[in-house]
N, CA, C and O atoms as CSV, one atom per row, in Angstrom:
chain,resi,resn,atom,element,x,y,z
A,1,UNK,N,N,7.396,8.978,-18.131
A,1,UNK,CA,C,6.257,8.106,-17.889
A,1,UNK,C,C,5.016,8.979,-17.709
A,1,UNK,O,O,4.978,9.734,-16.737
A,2,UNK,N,N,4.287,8.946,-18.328
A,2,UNK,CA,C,2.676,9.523,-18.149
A,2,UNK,C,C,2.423,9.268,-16.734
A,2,UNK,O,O,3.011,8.412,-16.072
A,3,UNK,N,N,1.346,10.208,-16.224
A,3,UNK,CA,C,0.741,10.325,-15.216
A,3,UNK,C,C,0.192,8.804,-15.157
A,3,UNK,O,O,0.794,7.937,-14.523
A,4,UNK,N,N,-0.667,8.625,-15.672
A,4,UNK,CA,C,-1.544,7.413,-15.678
A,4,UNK,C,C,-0.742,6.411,-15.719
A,4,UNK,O,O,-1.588,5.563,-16.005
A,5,UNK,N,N,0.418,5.719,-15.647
A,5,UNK,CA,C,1.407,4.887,-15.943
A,5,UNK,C,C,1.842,5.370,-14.176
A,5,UNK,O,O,1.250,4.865,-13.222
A,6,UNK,N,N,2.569,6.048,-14.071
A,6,UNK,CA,C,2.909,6.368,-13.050
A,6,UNK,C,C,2.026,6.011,-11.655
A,6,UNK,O,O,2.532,5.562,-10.627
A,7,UNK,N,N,0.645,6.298,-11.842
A,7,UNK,CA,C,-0.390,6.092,-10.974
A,7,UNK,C,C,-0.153,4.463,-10.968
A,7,UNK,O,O,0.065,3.967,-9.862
A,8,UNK,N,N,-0.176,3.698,-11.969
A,8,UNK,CA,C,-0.295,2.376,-11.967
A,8,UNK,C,C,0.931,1.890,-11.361
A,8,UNK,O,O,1.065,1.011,-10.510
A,9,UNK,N,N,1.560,2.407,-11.778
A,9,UNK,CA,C,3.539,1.030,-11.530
A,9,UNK,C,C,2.952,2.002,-9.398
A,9,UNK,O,O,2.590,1.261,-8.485
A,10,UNK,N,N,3.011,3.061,-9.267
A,10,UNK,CA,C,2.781,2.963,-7.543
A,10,UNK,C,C,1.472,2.380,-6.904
A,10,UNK,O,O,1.597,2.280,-5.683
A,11,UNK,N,N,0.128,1.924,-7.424
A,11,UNK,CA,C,-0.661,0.842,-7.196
A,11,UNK,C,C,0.003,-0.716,-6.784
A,11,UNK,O,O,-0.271,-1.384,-5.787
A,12,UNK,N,N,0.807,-0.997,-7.713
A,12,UNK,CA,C,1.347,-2.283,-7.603
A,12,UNK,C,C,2.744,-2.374,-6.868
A,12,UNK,O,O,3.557,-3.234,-7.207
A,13,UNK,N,N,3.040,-1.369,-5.739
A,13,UNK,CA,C,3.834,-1.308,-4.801
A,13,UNK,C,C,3.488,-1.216,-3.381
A,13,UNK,O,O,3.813,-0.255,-2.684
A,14,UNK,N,N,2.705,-2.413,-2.884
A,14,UNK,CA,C,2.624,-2.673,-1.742
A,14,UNK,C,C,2.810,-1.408,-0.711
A,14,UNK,O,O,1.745,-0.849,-0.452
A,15,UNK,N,N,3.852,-0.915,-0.145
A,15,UNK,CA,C,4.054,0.095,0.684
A,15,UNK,C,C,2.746,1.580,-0.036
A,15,UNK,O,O,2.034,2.325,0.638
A,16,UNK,N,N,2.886,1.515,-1.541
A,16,UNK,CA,C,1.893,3.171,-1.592
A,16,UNK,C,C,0.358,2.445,-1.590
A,16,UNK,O,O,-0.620,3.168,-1.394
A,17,UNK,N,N,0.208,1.193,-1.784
A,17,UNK,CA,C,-1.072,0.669,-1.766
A,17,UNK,C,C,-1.577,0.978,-0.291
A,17,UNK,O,O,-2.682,1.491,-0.116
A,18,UNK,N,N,-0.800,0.676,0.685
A,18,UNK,CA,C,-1.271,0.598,1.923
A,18,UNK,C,C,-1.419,2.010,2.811
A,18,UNK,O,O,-2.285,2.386,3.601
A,19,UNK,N,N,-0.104,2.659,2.296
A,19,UNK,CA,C,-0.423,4.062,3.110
A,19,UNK,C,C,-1.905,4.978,2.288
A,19,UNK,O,O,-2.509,5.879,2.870
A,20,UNK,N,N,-2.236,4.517,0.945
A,20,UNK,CA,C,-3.552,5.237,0.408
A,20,UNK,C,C,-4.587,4.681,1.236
A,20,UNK,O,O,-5.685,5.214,1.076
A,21,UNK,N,N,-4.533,3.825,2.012
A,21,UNK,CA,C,-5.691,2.916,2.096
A,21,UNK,C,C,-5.776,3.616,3.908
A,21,UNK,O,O,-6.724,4.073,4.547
A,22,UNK,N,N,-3.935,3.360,4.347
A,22,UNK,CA,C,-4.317,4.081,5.838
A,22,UNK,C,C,-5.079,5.361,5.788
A,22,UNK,O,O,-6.143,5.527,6.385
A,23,UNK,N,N,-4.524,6.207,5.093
A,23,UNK,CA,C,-4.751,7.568,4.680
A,23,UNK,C,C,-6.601,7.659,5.178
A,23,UNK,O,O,-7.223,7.865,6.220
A,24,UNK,N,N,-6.867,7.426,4.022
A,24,UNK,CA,C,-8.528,7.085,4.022
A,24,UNK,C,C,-9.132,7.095,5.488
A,24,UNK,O,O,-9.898,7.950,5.931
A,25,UNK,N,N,-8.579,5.839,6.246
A,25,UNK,CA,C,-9.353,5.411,6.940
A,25,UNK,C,C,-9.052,6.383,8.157
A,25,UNK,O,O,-9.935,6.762,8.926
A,26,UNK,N,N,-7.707,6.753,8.256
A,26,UNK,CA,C,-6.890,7.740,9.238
A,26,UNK,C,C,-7.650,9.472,9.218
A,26,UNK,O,O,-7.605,10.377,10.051
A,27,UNK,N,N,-8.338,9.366,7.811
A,27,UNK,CA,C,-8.799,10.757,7.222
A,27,UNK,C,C,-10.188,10.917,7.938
A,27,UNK,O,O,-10.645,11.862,8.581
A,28,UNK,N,N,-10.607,9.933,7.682
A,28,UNK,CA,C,-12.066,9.862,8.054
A,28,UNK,C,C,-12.852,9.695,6.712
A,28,UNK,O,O,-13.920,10.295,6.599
A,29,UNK,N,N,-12.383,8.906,5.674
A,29,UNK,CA,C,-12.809,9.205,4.219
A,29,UNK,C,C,-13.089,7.673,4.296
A,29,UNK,O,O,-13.842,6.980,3.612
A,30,UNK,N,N,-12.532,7.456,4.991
A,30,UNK,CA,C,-13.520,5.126,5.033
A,30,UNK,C,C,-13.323,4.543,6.554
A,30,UNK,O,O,-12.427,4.921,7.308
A,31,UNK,N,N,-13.958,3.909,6.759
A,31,UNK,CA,C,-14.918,3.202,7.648
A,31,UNK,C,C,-13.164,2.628,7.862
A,31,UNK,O,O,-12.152,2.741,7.170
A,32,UNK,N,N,-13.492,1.937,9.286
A,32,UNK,CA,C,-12.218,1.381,9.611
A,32,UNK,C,C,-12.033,-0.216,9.025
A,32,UNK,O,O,-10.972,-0.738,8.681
A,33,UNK,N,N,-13.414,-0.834,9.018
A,33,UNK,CA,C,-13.744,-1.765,8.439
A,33,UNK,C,C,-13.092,-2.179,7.194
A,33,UNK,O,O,-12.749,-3.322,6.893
A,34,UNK,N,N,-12.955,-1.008,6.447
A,34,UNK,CA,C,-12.433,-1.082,5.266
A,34,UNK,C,C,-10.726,-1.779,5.428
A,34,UNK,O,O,-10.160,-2.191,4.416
A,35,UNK,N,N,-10.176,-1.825,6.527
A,35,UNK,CA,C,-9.330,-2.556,6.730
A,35,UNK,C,C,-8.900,-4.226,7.180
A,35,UNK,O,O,-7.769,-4.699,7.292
A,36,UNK,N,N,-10.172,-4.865,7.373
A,36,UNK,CA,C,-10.651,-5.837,8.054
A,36,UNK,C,C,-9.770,-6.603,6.848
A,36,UNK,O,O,-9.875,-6.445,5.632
A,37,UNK,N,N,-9.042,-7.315,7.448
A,37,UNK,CA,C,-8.180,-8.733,6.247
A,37,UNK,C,C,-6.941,-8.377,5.835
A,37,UNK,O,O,-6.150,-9.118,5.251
A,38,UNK,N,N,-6.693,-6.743,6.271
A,38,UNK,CA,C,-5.604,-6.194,5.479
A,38,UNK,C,C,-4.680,-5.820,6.998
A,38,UNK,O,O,-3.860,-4.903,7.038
A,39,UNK,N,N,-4.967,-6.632,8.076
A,39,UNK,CA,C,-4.450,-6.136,9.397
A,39,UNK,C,C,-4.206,-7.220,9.839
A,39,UNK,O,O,-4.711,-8.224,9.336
A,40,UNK,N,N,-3.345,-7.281,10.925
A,40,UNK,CA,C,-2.479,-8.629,11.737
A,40,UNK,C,C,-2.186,-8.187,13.203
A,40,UNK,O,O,-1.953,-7.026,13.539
A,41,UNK,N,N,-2.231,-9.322,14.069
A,41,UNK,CA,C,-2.035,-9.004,15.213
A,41,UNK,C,C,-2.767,-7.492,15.937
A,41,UNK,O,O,-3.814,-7.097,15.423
A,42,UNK,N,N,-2.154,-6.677,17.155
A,42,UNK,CA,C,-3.095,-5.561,17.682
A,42,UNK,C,C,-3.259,-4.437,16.683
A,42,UNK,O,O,-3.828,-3.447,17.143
A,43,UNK,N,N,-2.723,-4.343,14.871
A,43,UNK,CA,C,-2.799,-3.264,14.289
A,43,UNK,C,C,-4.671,-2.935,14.205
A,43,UNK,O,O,-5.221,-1.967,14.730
A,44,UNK,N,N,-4.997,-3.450,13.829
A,44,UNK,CA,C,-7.265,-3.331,13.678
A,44,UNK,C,C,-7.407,-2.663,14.681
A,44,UNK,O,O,-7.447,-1.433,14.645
A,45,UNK,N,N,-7.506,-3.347,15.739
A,45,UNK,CA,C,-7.930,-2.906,17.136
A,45,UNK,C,C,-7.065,-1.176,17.520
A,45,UNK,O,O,-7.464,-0.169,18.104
A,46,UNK,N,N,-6.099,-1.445,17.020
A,46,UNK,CA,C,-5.338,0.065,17.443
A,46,UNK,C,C,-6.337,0.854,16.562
A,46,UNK,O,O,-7.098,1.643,17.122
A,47,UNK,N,N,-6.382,0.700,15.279
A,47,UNK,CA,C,-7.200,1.620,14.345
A,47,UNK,C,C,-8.341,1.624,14.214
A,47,UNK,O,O,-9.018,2.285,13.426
A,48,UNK,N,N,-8.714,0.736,15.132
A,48,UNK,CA,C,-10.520,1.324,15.358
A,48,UNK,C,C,-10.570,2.323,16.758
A,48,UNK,O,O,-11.439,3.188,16.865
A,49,UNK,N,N,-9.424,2.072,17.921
A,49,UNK,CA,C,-9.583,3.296,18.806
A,49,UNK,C,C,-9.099,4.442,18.204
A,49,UNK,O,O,-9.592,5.452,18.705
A,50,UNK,N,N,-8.084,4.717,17.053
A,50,UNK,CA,C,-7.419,5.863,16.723
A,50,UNK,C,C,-8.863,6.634,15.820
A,50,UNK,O,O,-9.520,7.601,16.205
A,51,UNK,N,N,-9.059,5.786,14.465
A,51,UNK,CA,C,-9.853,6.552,13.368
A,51,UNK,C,C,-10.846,7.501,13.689
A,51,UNK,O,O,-10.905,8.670,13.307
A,52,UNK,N,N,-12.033,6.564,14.817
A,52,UNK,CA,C,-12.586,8.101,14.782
A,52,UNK,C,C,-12.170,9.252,15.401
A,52,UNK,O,O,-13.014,10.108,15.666
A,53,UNK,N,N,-11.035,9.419,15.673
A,53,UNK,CA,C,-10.405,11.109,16.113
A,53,UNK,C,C,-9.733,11.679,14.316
A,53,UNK,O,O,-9.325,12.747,13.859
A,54,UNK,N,N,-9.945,10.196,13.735
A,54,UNK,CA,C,-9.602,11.378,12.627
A,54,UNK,C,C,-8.321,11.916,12.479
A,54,UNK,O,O,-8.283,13.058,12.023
A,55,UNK,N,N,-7.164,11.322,12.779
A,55,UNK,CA,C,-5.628,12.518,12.671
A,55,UNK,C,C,-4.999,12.998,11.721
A,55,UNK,O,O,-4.092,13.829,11.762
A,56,UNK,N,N,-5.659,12.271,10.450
A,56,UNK,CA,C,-5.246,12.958,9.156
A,56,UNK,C,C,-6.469,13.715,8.486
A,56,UNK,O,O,-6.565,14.156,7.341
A,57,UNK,N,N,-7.320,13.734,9.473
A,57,UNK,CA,C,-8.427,14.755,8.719
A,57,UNK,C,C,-7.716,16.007,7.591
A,57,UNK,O,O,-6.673,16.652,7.693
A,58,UNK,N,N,-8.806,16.002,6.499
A,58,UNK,CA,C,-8.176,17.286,5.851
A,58,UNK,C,C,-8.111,18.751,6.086
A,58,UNK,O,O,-9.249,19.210,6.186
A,59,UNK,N,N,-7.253,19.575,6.200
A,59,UNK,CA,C,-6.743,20.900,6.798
A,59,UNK,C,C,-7.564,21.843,5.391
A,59,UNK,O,O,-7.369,21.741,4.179
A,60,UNK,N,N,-8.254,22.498,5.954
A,60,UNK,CA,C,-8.703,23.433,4.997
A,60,UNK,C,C,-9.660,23.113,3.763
A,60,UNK,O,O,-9.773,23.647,2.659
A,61,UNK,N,N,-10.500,21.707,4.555
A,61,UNK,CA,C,-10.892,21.155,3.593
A,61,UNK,C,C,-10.006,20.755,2.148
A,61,UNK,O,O,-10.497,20.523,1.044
A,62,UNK,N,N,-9.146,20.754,2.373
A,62,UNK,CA,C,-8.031,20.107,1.132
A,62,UNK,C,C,-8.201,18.659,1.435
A,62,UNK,O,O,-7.880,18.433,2.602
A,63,UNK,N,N,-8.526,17.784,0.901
A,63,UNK,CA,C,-8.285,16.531,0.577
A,63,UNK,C,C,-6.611,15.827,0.934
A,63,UNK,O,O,-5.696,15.965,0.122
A,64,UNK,N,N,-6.469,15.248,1.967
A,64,UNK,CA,C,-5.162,14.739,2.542
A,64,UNK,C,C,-4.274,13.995,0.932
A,64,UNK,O,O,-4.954,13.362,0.124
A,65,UNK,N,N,-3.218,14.146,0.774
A,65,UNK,CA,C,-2.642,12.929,0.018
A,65,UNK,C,C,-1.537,12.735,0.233
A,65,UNK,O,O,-0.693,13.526,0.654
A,66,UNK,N,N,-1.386,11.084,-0.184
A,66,UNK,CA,C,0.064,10.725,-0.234
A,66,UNK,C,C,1.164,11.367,-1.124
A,66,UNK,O,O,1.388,11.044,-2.290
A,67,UNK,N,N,1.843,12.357,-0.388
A,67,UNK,CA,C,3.167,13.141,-1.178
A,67,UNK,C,C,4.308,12.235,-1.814
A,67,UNK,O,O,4.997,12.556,-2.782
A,68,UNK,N,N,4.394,10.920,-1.024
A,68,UNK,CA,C,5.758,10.406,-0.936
A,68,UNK,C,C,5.553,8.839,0.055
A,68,UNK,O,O,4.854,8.717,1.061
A,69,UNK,N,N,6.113,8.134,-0.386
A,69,UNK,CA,C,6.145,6.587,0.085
A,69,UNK,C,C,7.658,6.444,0.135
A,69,UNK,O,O,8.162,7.347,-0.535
A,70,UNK,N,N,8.822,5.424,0.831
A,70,UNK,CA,C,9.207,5.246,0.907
A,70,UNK,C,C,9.738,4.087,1.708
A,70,UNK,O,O,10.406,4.666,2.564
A,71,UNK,N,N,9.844,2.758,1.951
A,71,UNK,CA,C,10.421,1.998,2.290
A,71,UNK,C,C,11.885,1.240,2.360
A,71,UNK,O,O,12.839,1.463,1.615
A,72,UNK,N,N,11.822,0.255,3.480
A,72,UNK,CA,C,12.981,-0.179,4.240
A,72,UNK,C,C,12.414,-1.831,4.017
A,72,UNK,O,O,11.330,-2.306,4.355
A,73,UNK,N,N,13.852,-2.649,3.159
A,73,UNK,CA,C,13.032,-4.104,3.576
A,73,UNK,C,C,14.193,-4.847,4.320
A,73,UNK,O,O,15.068,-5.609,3.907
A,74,UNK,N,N,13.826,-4.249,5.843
A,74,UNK,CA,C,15.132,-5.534,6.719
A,74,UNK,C,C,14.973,-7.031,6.495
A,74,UNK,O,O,15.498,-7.917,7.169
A,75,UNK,N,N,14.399,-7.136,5.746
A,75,UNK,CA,C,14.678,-9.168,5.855
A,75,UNK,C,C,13.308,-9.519,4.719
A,75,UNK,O,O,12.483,-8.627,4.517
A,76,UNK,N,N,13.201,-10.570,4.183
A,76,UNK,CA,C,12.323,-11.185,3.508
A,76,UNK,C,C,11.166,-11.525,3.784
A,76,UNK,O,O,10.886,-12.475,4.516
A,77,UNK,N,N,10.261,-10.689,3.155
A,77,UNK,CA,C,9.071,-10.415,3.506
A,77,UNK,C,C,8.434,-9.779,4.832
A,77,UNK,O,O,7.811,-10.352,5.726
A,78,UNK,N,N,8.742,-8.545,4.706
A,78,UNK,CA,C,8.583,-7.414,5.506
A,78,UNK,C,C,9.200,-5.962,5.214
A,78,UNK,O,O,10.393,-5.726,5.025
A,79,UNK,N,N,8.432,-5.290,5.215
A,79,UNK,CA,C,8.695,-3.968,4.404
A,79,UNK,C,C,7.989,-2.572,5.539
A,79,UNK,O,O,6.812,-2.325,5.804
A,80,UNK,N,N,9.437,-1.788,6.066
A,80,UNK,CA,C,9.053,-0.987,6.931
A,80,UNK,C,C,9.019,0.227,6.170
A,80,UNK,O,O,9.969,0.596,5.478
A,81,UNK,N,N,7.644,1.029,6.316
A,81,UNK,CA,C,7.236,1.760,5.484
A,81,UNK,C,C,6.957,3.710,5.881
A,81,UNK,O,O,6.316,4.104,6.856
A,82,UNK,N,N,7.549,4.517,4.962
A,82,UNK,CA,C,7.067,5.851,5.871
A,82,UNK,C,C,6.107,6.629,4.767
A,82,UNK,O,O,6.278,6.216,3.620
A,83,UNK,N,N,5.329,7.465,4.885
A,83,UNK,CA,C,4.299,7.825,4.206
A,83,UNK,C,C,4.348,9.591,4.508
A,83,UNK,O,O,4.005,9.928,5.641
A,84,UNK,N,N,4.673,10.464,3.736
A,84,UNK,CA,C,4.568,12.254,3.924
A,84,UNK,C,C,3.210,12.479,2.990
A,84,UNK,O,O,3.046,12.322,1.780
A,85,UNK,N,N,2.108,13.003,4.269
A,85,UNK,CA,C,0.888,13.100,3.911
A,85,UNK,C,C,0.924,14.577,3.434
A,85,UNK,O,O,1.762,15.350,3.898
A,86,UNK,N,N,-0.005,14.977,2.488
A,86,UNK,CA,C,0.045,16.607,2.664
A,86,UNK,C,C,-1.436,16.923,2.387
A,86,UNK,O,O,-2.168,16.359,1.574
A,87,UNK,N,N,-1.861,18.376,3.585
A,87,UNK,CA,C,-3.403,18.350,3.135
A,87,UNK,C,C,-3.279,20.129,3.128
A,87,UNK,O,O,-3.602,20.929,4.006
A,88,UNK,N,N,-2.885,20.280,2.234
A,88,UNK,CA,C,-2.979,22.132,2.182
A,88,UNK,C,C,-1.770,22.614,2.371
A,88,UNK,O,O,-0.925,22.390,1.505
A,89,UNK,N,N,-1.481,23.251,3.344
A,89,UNK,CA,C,0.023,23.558,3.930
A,89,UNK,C,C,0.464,22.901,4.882
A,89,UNK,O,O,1.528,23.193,5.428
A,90,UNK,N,N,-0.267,21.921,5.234
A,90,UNK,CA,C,0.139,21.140,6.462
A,90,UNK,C,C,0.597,19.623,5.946
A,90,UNK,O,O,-0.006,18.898,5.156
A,91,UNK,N,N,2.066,19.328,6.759
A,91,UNK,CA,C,2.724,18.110,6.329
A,91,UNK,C,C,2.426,17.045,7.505
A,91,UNK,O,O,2.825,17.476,8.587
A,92,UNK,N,N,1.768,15.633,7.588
A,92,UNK,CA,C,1.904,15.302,8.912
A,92,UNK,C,C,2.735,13.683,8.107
A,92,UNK,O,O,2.648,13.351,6.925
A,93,UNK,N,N,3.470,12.966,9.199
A,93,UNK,CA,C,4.053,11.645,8.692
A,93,UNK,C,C,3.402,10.282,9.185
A,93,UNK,O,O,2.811,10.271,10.265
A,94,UNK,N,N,3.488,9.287,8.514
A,94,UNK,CA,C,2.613,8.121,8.886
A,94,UNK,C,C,4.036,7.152,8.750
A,94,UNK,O,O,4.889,7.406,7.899
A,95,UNK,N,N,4.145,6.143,9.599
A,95,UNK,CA,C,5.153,5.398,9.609
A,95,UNK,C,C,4.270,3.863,9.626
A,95,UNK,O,O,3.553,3.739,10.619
A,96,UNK,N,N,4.251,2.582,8.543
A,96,UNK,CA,C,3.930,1.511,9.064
A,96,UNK,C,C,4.962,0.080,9.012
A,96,UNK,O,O,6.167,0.299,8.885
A,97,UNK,N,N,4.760,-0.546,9.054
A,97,UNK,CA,C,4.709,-1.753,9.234
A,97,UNK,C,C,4.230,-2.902,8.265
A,97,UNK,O,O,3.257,-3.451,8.782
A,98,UNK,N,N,4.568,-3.493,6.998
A,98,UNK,CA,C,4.060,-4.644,6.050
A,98,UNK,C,C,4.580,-6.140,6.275
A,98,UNK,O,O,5.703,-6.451,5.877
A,99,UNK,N,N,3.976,-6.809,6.743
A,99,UNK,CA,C,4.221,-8.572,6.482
A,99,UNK,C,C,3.372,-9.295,5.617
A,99,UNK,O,O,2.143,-9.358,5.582
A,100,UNK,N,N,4.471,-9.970,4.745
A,100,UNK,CA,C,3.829,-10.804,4.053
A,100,UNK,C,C,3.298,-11.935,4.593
A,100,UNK,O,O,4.032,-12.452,5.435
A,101,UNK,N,N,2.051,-12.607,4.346
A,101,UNK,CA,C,1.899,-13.975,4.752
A,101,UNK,C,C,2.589,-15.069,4.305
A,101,UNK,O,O,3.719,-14.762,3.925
A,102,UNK,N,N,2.196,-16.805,4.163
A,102,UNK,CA,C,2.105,-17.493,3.841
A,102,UNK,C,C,1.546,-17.373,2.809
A,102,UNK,O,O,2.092,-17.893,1.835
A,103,UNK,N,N,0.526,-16.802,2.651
A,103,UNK,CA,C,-0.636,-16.723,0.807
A,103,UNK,C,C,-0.042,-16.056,0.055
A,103,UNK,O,O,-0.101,-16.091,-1.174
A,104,UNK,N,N,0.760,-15.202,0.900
A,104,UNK,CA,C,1.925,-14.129,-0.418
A,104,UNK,C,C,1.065,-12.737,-0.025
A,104,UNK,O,O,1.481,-11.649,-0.423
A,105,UNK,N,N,0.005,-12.826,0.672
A,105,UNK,CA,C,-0.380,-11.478,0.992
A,105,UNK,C,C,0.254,-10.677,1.713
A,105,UNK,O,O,1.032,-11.229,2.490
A,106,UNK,N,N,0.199,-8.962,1.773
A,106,UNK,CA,C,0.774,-8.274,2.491
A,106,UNK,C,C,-0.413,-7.743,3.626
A,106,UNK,O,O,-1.546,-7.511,3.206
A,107,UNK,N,N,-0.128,-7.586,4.912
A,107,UNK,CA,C,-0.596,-7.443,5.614
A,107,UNK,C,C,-0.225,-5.893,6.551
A,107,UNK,O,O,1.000,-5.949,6.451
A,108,UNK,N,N,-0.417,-4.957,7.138
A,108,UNK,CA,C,-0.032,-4.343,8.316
A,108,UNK,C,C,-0.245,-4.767,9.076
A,108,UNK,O,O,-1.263,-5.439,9.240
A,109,UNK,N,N,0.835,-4.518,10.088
A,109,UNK,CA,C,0.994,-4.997,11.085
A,109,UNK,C,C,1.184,-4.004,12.179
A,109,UNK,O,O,1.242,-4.467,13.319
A,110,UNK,N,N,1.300,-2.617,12.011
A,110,UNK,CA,C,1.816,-1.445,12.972
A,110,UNK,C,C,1.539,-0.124,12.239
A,110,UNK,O,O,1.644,0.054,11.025
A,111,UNK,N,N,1.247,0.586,12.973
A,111,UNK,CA,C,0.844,2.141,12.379
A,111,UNK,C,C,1.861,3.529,13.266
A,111,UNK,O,O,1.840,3.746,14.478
A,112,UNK,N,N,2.504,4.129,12.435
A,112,UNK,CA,C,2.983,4.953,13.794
A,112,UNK,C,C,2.671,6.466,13.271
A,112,UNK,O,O,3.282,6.775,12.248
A,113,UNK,N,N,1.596,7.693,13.962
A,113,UNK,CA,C,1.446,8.700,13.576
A,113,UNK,C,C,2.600,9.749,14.437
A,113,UNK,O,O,2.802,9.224,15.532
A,114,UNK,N,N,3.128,10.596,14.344
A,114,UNK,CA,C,3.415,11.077,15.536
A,114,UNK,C,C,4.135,11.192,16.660
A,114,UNK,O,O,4.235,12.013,17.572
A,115,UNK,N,N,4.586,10.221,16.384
A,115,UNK,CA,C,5.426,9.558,17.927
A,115,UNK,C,C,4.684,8.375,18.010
A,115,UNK,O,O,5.238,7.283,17.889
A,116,UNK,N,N,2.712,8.562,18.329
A,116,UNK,CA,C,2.322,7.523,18.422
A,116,UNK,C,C,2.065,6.579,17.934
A,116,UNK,O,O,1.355,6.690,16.934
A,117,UNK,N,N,2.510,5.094,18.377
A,117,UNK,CA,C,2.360,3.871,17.571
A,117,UNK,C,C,0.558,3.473,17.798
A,117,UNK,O,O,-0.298,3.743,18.641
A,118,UNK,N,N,0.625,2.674,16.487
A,118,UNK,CA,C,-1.015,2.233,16.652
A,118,UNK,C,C,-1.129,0.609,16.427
A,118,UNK,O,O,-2.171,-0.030,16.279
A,119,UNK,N,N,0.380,0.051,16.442
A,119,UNK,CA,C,0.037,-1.362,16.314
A,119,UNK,C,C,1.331,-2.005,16.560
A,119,UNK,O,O,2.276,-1.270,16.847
A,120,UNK,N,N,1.462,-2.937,16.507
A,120,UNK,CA,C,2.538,-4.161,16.972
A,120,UNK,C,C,3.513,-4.014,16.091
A,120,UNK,O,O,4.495,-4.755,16.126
């Protein structure tokens, strides 16, 4: 599969859509805002006290990226998700949380960097 093919079929997989998007906002590369509609229950509020510390800032000025996505779907419509960031030589892990709505949207619902959780 071509690069560009490849980029696309993991766009349209919910779990790598969302950890690119935590990434960002976790990086300091978008506004937390940028999450507003795409969050449920205390996950927003956790990630507007976490973002500006920034915990996936990039190491060496390297640009953070998603190495690796991987998910867990215990039950129908919900998808527990882990994310291996890499920004230079440094590996850090992002663990979340996806519910689908009623509209068929996927939502986060929980963020875990670290040990620390950032949402419900």
């Amino acid at each position: 599969m071509a690069g560009s093919a490849v980029a696309r079929a993991r766009r349209n997989r919910p779990h790598y859509w969302f950890a690119d998007r935590l990434l960002a906002v976790l990086s300091g590369q978008r506004p937390v805002h940028w999450m507003l509609g795409h969050t449920v229950g205390e996950a927003y509020e956790q990630l507007v006290r976490l973002a500006p510390g920034a915990p996936l800032r990039p190491a060496d000025r390297v640009t953070p990226v998603v190495r690796e996505c991987g998910e867990f779907q215990p039950g129908p419509g919900v998808i527990e998700a882990f994310a291996r960031i890499g920004s230079g030589d440094r590996i850090s892990a992002m663990a979340f949380r996806l519910e689908q709505g009623a509209d068929q949207r996927w939502r986060c619902s929980a963020v875990e960097l670290g040990g620390e959780r950032v949402g419900v």
